[in-house]
C-alpha positions as CSV (number, residue, x, y, z in Angstrom):
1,X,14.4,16.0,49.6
2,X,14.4,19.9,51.3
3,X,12.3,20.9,48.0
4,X,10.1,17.8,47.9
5,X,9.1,18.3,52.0
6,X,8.2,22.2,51.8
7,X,6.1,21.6,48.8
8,X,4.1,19.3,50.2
9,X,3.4,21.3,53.4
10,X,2.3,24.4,50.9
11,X,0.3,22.5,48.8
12,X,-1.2,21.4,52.3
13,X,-2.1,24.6,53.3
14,X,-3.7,25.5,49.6
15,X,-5.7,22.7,50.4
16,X,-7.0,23.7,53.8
17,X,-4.5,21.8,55.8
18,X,-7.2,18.8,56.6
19,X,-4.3,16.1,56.1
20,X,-2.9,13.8,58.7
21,X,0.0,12.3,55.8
22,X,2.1,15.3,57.0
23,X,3.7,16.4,60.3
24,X,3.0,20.0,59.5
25,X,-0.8,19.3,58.6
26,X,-1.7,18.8,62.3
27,X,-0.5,21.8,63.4
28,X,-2.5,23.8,60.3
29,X,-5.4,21.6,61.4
30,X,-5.0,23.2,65.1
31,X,-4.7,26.8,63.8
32,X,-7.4,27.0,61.7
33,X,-10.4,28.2,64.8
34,X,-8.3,31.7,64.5
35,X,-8.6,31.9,60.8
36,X,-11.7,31.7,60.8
37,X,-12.3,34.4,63.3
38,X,-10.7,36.9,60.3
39,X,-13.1,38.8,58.3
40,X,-14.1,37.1,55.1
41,X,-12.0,40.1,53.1
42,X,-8.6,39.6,55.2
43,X,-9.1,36.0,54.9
44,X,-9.7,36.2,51.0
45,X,-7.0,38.4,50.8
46,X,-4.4,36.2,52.8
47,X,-5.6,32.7,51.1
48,X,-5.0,34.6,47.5
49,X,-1.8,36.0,48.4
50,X,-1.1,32.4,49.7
51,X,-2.5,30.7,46.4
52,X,0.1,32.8,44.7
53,X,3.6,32.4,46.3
54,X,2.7,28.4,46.5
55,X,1.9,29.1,42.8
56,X,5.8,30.7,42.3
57,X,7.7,28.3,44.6
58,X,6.2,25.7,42.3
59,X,7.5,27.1,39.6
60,X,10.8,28.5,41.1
61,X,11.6,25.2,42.4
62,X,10.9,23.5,39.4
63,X,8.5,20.5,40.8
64,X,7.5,18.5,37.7
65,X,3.5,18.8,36.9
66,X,2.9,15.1,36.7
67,X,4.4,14.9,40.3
68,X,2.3,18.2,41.6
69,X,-0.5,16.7,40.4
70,X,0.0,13.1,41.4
71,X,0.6,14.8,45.4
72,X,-2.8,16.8,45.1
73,X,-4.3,13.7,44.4
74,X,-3.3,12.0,47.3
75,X,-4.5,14.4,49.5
76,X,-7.7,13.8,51.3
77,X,-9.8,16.7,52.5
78,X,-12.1,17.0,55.1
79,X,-14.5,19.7,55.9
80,X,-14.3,22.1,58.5
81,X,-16.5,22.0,61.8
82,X,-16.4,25.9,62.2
83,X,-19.7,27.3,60.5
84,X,-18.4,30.9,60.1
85,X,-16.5,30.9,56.3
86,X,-18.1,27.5,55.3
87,X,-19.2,29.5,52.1
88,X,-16.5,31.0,51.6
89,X,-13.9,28.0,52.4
90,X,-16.2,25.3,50.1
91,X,-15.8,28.2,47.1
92,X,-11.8,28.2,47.8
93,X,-12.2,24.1,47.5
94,X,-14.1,24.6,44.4
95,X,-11.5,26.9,42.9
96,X,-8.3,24.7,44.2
97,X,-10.1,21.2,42.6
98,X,-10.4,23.0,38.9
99,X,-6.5,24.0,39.6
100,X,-5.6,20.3,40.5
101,X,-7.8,18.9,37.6
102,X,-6.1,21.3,35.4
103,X,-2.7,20.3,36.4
104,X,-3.9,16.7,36.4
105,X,-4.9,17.2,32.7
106,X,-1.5,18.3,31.7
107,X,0.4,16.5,33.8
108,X,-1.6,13.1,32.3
109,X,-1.1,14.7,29.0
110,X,2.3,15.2,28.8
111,X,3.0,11.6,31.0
112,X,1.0,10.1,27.5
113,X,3.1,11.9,25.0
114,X,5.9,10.2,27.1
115,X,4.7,6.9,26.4
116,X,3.2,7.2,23.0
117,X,7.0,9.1,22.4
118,X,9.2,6.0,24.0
119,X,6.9,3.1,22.5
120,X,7.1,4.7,18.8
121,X,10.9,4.4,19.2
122,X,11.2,0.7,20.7
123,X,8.3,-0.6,18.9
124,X,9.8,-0.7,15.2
125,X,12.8,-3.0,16.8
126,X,11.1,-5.3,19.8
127,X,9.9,-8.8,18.7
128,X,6.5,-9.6,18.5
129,X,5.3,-11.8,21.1
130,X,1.6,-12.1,20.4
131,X,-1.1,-13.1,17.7
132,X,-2.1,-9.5,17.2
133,X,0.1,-6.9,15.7
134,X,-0.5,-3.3,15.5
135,X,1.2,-1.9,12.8
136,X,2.3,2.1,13.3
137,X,0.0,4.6,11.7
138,X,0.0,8.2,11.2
139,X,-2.9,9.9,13.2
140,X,-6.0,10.6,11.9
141,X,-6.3,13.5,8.9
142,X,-8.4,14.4,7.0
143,X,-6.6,14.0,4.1
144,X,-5.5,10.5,4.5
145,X,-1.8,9.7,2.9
146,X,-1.6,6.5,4.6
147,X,-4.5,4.4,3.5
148,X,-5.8,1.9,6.5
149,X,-9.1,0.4,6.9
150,X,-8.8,0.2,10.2
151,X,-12.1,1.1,10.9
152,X,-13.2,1.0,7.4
153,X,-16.7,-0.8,7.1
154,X,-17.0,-2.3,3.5
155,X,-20.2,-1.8,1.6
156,X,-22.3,-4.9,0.5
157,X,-20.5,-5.3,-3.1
158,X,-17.0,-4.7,-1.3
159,X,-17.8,-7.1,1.5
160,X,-18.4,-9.7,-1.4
161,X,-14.9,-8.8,-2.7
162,X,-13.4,-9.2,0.7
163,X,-15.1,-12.7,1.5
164,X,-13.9,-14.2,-2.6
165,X,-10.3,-12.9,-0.6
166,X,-11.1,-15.1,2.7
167,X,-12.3,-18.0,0.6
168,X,-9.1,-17.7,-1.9
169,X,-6.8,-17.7,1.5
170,X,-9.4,-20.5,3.5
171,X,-7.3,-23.2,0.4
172,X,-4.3,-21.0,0.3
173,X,-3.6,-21.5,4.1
174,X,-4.9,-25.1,3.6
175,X,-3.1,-26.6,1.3
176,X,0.0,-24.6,0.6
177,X,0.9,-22.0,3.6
178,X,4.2,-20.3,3.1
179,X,4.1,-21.9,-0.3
180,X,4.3,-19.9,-3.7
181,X,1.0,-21.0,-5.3
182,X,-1.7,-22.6,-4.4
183,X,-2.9,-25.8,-6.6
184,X,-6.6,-25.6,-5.5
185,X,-8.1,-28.7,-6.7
186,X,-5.6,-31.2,-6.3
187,X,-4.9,-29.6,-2.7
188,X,-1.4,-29.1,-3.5
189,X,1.2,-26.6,-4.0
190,X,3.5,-25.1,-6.4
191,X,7.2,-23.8,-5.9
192,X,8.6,-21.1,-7.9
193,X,10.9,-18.9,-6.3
194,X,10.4,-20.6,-2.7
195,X,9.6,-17.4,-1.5
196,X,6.1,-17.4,-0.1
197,X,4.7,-15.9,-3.2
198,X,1.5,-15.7,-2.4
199,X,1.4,-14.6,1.1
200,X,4.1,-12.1,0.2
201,X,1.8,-10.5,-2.5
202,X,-1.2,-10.6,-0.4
203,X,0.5,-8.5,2.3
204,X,-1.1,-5.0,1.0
205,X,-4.2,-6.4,0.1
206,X,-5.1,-7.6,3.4
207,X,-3.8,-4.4,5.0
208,X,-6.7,-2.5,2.8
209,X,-9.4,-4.5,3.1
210,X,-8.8,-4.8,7.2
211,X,-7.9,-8.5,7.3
212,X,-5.9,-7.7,10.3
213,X,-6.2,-12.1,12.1
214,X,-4.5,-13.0,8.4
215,X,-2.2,-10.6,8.1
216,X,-0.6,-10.6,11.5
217,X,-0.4,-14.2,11.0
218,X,1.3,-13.5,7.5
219,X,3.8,-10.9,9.1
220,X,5.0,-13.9,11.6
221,X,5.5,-16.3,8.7
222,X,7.9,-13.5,7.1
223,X,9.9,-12.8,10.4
224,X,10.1,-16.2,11.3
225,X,10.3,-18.6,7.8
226,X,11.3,-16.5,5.0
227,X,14.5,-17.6,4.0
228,X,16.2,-15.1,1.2
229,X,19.5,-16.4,1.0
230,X,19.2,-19.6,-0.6
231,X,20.6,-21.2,-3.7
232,X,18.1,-20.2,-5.5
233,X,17.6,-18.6,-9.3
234,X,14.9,-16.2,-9.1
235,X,13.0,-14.4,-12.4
236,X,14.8,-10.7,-11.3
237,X,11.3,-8.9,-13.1
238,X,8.8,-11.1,-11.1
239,X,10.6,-11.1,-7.5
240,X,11.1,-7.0,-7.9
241,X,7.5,-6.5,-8.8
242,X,5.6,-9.4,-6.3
243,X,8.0,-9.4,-3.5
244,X,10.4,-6.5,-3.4
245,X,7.3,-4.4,-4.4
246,X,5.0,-5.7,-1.7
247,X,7.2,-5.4,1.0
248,X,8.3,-2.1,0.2
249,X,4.2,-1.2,-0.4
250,X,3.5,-2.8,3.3
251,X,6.2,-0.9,4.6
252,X,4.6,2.1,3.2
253,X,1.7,1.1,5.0
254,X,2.4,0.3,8.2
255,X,5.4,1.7,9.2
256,X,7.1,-1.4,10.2
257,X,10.7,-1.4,9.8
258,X,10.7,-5.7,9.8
259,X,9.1,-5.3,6.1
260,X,12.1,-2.6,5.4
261,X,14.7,-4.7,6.2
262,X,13.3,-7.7,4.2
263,X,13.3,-5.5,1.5
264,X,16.7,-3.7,1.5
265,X,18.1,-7.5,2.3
266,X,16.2,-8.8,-1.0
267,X,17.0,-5.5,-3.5
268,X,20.9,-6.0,-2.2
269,X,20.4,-10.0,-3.5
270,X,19.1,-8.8,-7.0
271,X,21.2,-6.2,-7.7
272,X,23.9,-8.8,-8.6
273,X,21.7,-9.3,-12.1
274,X,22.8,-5.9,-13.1
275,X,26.3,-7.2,-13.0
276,X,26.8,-7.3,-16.6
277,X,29.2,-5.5,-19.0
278,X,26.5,-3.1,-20.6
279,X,24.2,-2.8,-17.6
280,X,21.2,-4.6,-18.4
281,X,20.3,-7.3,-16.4
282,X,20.5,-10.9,-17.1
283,X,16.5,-12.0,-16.5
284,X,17.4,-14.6,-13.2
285,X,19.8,-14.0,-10.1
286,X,20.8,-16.4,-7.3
287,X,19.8,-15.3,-3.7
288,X,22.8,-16.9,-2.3
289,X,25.4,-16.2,-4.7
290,X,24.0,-12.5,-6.0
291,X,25.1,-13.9,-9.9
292,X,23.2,-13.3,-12.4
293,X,22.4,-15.5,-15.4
294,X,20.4,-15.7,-18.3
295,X,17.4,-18.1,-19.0
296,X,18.1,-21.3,-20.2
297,X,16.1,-20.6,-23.3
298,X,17.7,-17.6,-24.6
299,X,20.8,-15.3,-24.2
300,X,18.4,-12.0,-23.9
301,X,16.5,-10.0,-21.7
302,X,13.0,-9.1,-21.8
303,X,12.5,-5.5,-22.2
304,X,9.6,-5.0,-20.4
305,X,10.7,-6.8,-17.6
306,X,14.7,-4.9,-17.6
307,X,12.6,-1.6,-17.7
308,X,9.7,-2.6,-15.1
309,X,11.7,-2.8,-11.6
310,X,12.8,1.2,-11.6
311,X,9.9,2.1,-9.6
312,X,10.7,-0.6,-6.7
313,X,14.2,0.4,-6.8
314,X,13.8,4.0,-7.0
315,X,11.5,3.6,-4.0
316,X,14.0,1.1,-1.9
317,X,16.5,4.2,-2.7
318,X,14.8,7.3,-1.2
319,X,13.7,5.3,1.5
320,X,16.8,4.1,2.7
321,X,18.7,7.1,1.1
322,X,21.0,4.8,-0.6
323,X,20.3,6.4,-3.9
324,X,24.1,5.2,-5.7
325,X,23.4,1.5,-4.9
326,X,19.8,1.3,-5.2
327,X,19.0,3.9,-8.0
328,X,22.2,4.4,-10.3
329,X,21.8,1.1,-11.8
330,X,17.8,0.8,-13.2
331,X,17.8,4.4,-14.3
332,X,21.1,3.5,-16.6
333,X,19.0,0.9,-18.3
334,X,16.3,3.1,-19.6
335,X,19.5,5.5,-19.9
336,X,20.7,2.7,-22.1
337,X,17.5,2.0,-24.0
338,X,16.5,5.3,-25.3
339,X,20.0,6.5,-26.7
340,X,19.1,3.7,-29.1
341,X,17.1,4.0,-32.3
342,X,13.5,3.2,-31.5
343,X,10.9,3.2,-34.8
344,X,8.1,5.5,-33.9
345,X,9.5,5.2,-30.5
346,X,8.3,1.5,-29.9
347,X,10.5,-0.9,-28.4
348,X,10.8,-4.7,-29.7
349,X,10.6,-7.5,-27.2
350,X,13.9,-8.3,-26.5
351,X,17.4,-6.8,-25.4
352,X,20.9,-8.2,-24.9
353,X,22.6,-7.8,-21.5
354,X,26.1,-8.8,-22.8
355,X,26.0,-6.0,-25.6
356,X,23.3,-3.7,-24.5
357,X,21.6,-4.0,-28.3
358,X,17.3,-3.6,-28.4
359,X,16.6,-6.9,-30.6
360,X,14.6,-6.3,-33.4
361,X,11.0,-8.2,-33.7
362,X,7.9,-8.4,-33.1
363,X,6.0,-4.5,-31.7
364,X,3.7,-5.3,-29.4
365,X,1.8,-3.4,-26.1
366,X,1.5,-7.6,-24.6
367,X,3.8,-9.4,-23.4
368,X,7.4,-8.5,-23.3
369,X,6.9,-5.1,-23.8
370,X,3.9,-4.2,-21.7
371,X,5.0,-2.8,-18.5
372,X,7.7,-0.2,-20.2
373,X,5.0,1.6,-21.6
374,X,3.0,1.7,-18.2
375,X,6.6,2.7,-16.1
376,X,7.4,6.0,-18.3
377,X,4.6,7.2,-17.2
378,X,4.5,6.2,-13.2
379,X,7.9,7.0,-13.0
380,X,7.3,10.4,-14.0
381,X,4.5,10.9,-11.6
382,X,6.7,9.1,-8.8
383,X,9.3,11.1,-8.9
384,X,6.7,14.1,-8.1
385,X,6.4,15.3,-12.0
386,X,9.9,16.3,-11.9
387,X,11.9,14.1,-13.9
388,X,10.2,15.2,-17.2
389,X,12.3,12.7,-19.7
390,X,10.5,9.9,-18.4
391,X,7.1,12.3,-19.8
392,X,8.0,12.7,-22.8
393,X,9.1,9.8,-23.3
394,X,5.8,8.4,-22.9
395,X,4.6,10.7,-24.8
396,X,6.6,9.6,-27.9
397,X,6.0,6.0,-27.3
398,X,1.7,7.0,-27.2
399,X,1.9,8.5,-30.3
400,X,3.7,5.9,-31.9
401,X,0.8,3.6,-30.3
402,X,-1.8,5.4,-32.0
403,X,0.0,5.9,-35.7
404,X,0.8,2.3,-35.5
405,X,-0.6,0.0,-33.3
406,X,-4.4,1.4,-32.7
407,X,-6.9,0.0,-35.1
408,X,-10.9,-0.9,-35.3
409,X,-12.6,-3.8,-35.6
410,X,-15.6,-4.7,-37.5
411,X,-18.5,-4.3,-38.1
412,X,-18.6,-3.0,-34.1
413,X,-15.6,-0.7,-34.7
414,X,-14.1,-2.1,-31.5
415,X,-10.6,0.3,-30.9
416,X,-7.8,-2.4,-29.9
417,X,-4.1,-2.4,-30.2
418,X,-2.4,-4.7,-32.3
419,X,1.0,-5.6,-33.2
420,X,3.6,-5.3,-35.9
421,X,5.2,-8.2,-36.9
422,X,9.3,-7.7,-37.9
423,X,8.1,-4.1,-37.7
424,X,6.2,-3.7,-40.4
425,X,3.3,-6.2,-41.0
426,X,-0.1,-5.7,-38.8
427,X,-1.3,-8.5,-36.8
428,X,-4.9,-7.7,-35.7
429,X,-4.3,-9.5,-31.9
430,X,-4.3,-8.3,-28.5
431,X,-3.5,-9.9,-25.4
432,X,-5.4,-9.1,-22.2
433,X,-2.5,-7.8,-20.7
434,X,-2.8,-4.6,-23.0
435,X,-6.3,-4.1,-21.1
436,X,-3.8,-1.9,-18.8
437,X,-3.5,0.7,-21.3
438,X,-6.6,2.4,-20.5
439,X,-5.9,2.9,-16.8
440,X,-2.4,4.4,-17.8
441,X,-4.0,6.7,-20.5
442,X,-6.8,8.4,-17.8
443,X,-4.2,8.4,-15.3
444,X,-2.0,10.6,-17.7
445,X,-4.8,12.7,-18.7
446,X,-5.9,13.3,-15.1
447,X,-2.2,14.5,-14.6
448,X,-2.3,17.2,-17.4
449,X,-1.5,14.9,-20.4
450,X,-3.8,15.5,-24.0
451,X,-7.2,15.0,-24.4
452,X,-6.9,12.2,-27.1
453,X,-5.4,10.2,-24.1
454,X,-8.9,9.9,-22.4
455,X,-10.9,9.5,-25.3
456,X,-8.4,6.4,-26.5
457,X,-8.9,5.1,-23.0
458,X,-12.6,5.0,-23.1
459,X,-12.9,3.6,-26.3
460,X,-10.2,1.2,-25.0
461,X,-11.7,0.1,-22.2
462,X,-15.3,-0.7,-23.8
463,X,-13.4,-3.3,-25.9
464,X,-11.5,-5.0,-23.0
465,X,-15.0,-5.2,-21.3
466,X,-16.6,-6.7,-24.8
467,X,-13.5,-9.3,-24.0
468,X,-15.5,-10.5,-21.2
469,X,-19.3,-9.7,-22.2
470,X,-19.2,-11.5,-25.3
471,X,-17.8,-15.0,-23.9
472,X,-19.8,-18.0,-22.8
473,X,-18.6,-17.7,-19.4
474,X,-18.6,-14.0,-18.7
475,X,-14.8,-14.2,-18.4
476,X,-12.0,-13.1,-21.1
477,X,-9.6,-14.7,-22.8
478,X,-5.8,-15.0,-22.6
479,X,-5.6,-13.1,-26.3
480,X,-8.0,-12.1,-28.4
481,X,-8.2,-11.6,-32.3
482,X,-10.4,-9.0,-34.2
483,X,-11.9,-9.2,-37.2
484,X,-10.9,-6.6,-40.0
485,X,-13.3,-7.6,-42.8
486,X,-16.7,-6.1,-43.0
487,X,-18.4,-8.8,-44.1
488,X,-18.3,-11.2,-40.9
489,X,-20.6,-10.5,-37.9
490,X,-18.2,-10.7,-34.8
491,X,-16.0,-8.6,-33.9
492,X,-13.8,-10.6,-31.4
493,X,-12.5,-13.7,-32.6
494,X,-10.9,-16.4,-29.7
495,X,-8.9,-19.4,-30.9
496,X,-9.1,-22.9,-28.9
497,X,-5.4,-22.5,-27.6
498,X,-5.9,-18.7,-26.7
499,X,-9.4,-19.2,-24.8
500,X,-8.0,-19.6,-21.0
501,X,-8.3,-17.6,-18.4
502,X,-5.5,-16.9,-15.9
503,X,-8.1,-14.4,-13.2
504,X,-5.6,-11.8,-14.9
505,X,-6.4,-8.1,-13.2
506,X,-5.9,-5.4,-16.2
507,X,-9.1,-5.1,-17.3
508,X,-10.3,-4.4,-13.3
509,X,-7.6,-2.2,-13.0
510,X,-8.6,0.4,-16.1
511,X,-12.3,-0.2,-14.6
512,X,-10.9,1.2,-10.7
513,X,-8.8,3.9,-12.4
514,X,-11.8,5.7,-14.9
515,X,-14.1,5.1,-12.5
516,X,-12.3,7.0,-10.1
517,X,-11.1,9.9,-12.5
518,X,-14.8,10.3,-14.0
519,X,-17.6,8.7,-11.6
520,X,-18.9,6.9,-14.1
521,X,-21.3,4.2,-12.5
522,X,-21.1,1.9,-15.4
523,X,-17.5,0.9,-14.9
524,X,-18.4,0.0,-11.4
525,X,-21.6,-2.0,-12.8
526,X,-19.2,-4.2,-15.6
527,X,-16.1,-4.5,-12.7
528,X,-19.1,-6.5,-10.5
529,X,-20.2,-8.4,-13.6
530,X,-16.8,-9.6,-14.0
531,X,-16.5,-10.2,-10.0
532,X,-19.9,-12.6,-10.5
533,X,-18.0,-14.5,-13.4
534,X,-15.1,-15.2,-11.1
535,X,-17.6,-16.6,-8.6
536,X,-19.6,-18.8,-11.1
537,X,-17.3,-20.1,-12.8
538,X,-13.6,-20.6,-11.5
539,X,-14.3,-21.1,-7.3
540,X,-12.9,-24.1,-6.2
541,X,-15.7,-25.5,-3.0
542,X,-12.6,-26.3,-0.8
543,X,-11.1,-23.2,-1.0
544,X,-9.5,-21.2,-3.6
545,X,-9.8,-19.9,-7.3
546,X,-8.7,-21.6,-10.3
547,X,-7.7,-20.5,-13.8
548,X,-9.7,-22.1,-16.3
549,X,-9.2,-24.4,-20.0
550,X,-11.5,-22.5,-22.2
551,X,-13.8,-18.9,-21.6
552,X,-15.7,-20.8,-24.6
553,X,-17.9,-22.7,-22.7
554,X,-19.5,-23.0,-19.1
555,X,-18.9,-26.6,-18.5
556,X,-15.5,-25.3,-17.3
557,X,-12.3,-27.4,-16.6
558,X,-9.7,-25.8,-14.1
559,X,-6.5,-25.5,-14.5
560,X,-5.9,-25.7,-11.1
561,X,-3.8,-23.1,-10.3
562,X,-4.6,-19.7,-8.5
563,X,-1.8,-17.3,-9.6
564,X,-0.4,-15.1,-6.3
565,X,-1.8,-11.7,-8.9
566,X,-5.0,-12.8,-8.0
567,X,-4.7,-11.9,-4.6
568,X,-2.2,-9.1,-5.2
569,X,-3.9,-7.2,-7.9
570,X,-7.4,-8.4,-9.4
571,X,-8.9,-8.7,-5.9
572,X,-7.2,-5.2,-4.7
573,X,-8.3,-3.5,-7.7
574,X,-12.0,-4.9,-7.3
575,X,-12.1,-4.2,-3.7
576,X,-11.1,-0.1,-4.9
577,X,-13.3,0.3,-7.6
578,X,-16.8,-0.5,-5.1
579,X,-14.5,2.3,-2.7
580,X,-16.6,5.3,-1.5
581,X,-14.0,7.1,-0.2
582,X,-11.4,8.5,-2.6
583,X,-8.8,9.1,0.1
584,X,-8.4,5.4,0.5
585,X,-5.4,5.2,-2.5
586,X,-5.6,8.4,-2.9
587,X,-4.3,8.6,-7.2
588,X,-2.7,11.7,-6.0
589,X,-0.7,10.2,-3.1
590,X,0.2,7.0,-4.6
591,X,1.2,5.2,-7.7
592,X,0.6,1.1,-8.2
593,X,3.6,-0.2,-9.9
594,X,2.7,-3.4,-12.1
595,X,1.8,-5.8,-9.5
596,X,-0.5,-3.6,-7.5
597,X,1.6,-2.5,-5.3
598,X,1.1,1.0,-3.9
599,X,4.4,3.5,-3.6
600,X,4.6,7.3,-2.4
601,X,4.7,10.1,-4.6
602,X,7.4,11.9,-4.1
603,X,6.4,15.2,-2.5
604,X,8.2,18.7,-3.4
C-alpha cells in the first residue's frame, strides 16, 4: 500500500497535479502560482528532471504497466488559470499523453496476450455451451499449414459444389441424423457400424468449405451421442479409414482436443483386431469387447484393407506419442507382407491372419488390393520422405503394374489396367476404383519419382474420364471392360450388372491432384462436367444424392442410397480442384489417406 500511495502522488505531479482523487493533489494544486513564476528554462529543467526519477521509481518499485496505465487513465486534468507557461505547460501535456498512450498500448497488449494465453489453455477442456463453436487456429501466415476457409469466399463453380453439399446434408439431417447412411428416396436410414457414418465423414469437408452452422451442430452430436463402446462388430478397414481418419483429419484442423480423444478412444477399440497369432488383423472387431473376428464369409483378410489403416495409426501415434501401441503393430503387417514372395511385386487379394500366408488369386489394382498400392507411396511421403522402404517399395509394385497389368484398348488405344487371373491369364477389366492410380502416379512424380510415372498418369486419367464421357448419362460405371480386337468400334465395353454408379470419388480425385501439379484447365473443365452429371441425373428433390441402376440410360432408377464417401471425398475433392489458392491443402503439407482424409507431413 506505501508503494501504491507514493506512486500515485508522482504520477500526479507528472500530470500537473490538477486532481482532487488524492490528498496530495490539493496541495500541488495550491503550489503551482510559484511555479509558474520560474523561468521557462528552470521550469523545463525541474519538470524533466521530475519526468525522470518518476520514470525510475516506476521502475525501481516494480508497478505493473497495465496498472500505471490504468491510474493515468483515471486521472482528470484541468488547465491552469495562470497565462505565463500555458505554452509551455500544454506541450508538457502533449508529451505526458503520448507517454500514457504508450504505456496504455503495452500495458493493453500484454493484458491481451494474458487472455488469448489463459483461454488457449482452458478452451481445449471447457464444455461447449453454445450453438457456435470456434475451433483453435494457428494465426494468419502466409504459408498456410492449417487449411481453414474461414474467410474463404468460394468462386461460382465452387459455390455450386458447396450448395450439391447443403442439399446432400438438407435429406441427410432429415431423414437420418446421427445415422450412418442416408436412404434418400424412401426417407429412411441405414445402420452399418452405428457410428454416425456420415456425419463423421463429413467433419473435414465442412470445415474446408466454411460450413461452420453444420459443423458445430455436427461436433455436438459427437460429444453428446456417439457411443463407441457398444457391442458392436465393426469392418476394422472402413471404421480406420471413415471415422478414425476423420476425426484424426478434424483434429488436425481445428485443434480441438474433443476430436483427439474420440480418436485415441476408437484406435485403442480396434487394435484388438490385431490380436492374432501372425499379426494380421481379422477384417471386423467388437467395440465393446476389443475381439476381433473374421467375416462370416471367409477365414481371410483383405489385403488392401490389412495394409490401408497404417497412415491413421501412424498419425494417432506421433500425435499422442504412443508410437509402441499405436505404431508397432500396422508397420509389422507390411513387415509381414513383403518378406513374402510377391510375382513382379504384386500382391493377390487375400491374406490369412491365423498363418500370416498372401493367398494366391486373382492380381488386380480394384478392389481388394487397391489401397496398398496408393499407401506405399503416402506413407513414404508421411513420414517426411524418410522411411525410404515404403519408396521403393512402390516403386517395385509400379513396375510390376506396367510389365503386367497396363494395356491399350482399341481402336482408341485407351491405356487401362487390367488384371491377371490365377496370375497368369489377362482379363481386359477395370474397376473405377483403379481411376485413383493417376492421382498417386503425379503425386509421385511431383515428389522426385520417374518421368514414366506422369506420362502413365495422363494417359491414365484420359481413359477414366472416357469412363464417364462415353456413357448415356455422363456418369461412369462401377467396372468397365475394353475391347482388345481391332476390328470393333468401341473401346469401352459396360455389362448390364456392371453399369451402376455408386457417386464413387477416384476419378475427381486424379482430376484435383494433375490439375494441381500441372495447371492444366481441362481437368478442371471434365471435373465440372462430371459435377453437372451428378446434378442431372442422381439428386434426389427432397434432399440428397442417390446411386443409380444403370449409367446406360438417362431414364435413371435410384438405388436409393447416398454412400457417407460422397460427402467425405467426391464432394471434397470437387470443391479442391475449382480451388484458387494452392495453400488451401497444400500437396506439400498434407497427405489424403483413402477416404479423403487430410494428415500432416511429417516435418524434419
Amino acid at each position: 500500500m506505501r508503494h501504491q500511495h507514493s506512486s500515485k502522488d508522482r504520477l500526479s505531479l507528472l500530470e500537473g497535479g490538477f486532481t482532487s482523487s488524492y490528498s496530495s493533489g490539493t496541495r500541488i494544486s495550491r503550489n503551482f502560482r510559484c511555479v509558474l513564476r520560474w523561468s521557462p528554462l528552470k521550469l523545463f529543467m525541474i519538470c524533466l528532471l521530475l519526468s525522470l526519477v518518476s520514470l525510475l521509481i516506476i521502475l525501481v518499485e516494480g508497478i505493473p504497466l497495465a496498472e500505471h496505465a490504468a491510474r493515468i487513465s483515471r486521472i482528470r486534468m484541468t488547465p491552469p488559470t495562470q497565462s505565463k507557461g500555458d505554452e509551455l505547460i500544454h506541450k508538457m501535456k502533449e508529451e505526458l499523453s503520448g507517454i500514457r498512450k504508450k504505456y496504455e498500448k503495452v500495458a493493453n497488449e500484454s493484458v491481451t496476450s494474458s487472455k488469448q494465453s489463459l483461454k488457449s489453455k482452458t478452451e481445449r477442456t471447457e464444455e461447449v455451451t453454445t450453438k457456435k463453436v470456434t475451433p483453435q487456429v494457428e494465426e494468419e501466415k502466409t504459408d498456410r499449414t492449417h487449411p481453414t476457409a474461414a474467410e474463404h469466399v468460394p468462386n461460382t463453380r465452387q459455390q455450386a459444389v458447396v450448395d450439391a453439399f447443403k442439399h446432400a446434408w438438407k435429406g441427410y439431417k432429415l431423414y437420418s441424423y446421427g445415422k450412418d447412411e442416408l436412404l434418400p428416396v424412401s426417407h429412411k436410414s441405414n445402420e452399418w457400424f452405428n457410428l454416425g457414418l456420415t456425419l463423421i465423414d463429413s467433419l473435414d469437408t465442412m470445415w474446408l468449405m466454411g460450413l461452420k452452422e453444420e459443423f458445430d451442430e455436427a461436433r455436438q452430436w459427437i460429444r453428446d451421442k456417439l457411443v463407441l463402446a457398444q457391442n458392436k462388430n465393426v469392418n476394422l478397414f472402413e471404421t480406420t479409414i471413415r471415422v478414425l481418419g476423420s476425426l484424426l483429419s478434424t483434429y488436425h484442423l481445428t485443434k480441438d482436443d474433443l476430436f483427439l480423444e474420440k480418436a485415441v478412444d476408437l484406435g485403442d477399440r480396434l487394435l484388438g483386431a490385431f490380436g492374432t497369432s501372425s499379426g494380421i488383423p481379422f477384417s471386423d472387431v467388437n467395440l465393446s469387447t476389443k475381439k476381433g473376428k473374421p467375416p462370416k464369409w471367409s477365414p481371410d483378410s483383405s489385403v488392401s484393407e490389412v495394409t490401408s489403416v497404417q497412415i491413421e495409426f501412424r498419425d494417432l501415434a506421433w500425435t499422442t506419442g504412443n508410437v509402441e501401441k499405436f505404431q508397432t503393430p500396422v508397420d509389422a503387417v507390411l513387415d509381414k507382407v513383403h518378406s513374402q514372395p510377391r510375382p513382379n511385386n504384386l500382391v493377390p487379394m487375400f491374406i490369412n491372419p491365423h498363418n500370416g500366408q498372401l493367398k494366391s488369386g486373382t492380381l488386380t489394382l480394384g478392389a481388394r488390393a487397391d489401397s496398398y498400392y496408393e499407401y506405399l507411396l503416402k506413407l513414404w511421403l508421411q513420414s517426411g520422405k524418410q522411411e525410404e522402404k515404403y519408396k521403393n517399395w512402390y516403386l517395385e509394385a509400379m513396375e510390376g503394374v506396367r510389365d503386367k497389368l497396363l494395356a491399350k484398348s482399341e481402336p482408341g488405344k485407351l491405356s487401362f489396367i487390367g488384371e491377371l487371373k490365377s496370375g497368369s491369364q489377362f482379363y481386359a477389366k477395370m474397376d473405377h476404383l483403379v481411376c485413383f492410380l493417376p492421382g498417386t502416379l503425379a503425386l509421385g512424380y511431383y515428389n522426385g519419382l520417374p518421368q514414366w510415372h506422369m506420362d502413365l498418369a495422363v494417359n491414365l486419367l484420359k481413359t477414366c474420364y472416357f469412363m464417364y464421357n462415353r456413357m448415356p448419362t455422363g456418369l461412369a460405371p462401377e467396372i468397365a471392360h475394353f475391347n482388345m480386337d481391332s476390328k470393333n468400334t468401341e473401346d469401352i465395353i459396360v455389362k448390364p450388372q456392371d453399369s451402376h454408379n455408386l457417386l464413387r470419388p477416384e476419378t475427381v480425385e486424379s482430376l484435383f491432384i494433375l490439375y494441381r501439379l500441372t495447371k492444366n484447365s481441362t481437368y478442371r473443365d471434365w471435373g465440372w462436367e462430371i459435377f453437372q452429371a451428378f446434378e442431372k441425373y442422381t439428386k434426389v428433390p427432397s434432399g440428397g444424392y442417390s446411386s443409380i441402376k444403370s449409367v446406360l440410360t438417362t431414364t435413371v432408377s435410384f438405388r436409393d442410397k447416398m454412400e457417407s464417401f460422397f460427402l467425405g471425398e467426391t464432394l471434397k475433392y470437387l470443391y479442391l480442384l475449382f480451388e484458387e489458392d494452392d495453400n488451401v491443402v497444400n500437396l506439400t503439407d498434407w497427405v489424403f489417406n483413402t477416404e479423403a482424409h487430410l494428415f500432416p507431413i511429417k516435418k524434419n
